[in-house]
C-alpha positions, 0 to 999 in steps of 0.5 A: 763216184762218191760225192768227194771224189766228184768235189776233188775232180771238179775242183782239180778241173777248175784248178787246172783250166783256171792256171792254163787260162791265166797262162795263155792270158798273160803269153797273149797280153805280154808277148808282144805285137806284130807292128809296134809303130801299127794304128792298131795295135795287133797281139801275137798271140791271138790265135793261142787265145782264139784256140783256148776259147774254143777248146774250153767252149767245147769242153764245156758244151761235151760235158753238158751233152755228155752228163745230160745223157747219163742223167737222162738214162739214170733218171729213166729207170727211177723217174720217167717223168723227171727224165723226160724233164731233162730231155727237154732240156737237153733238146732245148739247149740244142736248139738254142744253139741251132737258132742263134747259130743260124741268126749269127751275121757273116759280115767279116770284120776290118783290120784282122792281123794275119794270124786271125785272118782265117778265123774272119769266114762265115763259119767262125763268123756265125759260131762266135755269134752262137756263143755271144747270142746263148749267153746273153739269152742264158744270162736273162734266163737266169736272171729271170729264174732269180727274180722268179724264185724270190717272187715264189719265196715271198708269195709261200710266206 
């Protein structure tokens, strides 16, 4: 696939993910609640959101294993070493998904409408707090990697 064709996909891709995403957004925050005259306020429409969290979560997550493997299988041929590389990291985010999913805490949570009372069980539970955990731990990963990049870049001058 030319680079252009894989520019225009990416960027059709974000178009359209971004549009349903500002879509689900705003049917979640202006379509109302459950109980106007409730302490807490309940929005309808949690599980729609709920539900496209996770749709673009595993998406994301398909694409990475998915373009990780066909890197791999390229690369193997040309670079066995460099391949190896990417194997690792492959593995390694695998892992890091095992380990904070099974650190991800069970306790159910308080005042949950009845739309999202079946995401309150220990499986959602410990998922939610897969995603929360990898991404703060991505988060200081990349920070780390800026801070290591700029210390390599004025230490070569």
């Amino acid at each position: 696939m030319a680079v252009t064709q894989i520019r225009r996909f990416s960027s059709w891709t974000l178009i359209m993910c971004a549009i349903i995403t500002v879509a689900v957004l705003g049917i979640f925050y202006f379509g109302g609640v459950e109980d106007p005259a409730a302490e807490i306020k309940a929005p309808v429409y949690t599980s729609l959101l709920l539900y496209w969290c996770y749709v673009l979560i595993v998406l994301t997550v398909a694409g990475l294993l998915i373009f990780g493997v066909f890197q791999f299988v390229s690369s193997l041929r040309s670079r066995p070493k460099a391949a190896l590389g990417s194997l690792a990291v492959l593995i390694a985010f695998v892992a890091l998904l095992g380990i904070t999913y099974i650190t991800g805490d069970t306790t159910r949570l308080p005042n949950i409408n009845v739309d999202s009372a079946h995401f309150n069980v220990d499986f959602w539970l410990k998922v939610s707090d897969m995603w929360l955990y990898s991404a703060y731990i991505m988060l200081v990963l990349c920070i780390l990697a800026m801070i290591a990049g700029s210390i390599k870049t004025v230490l070569k001058k």
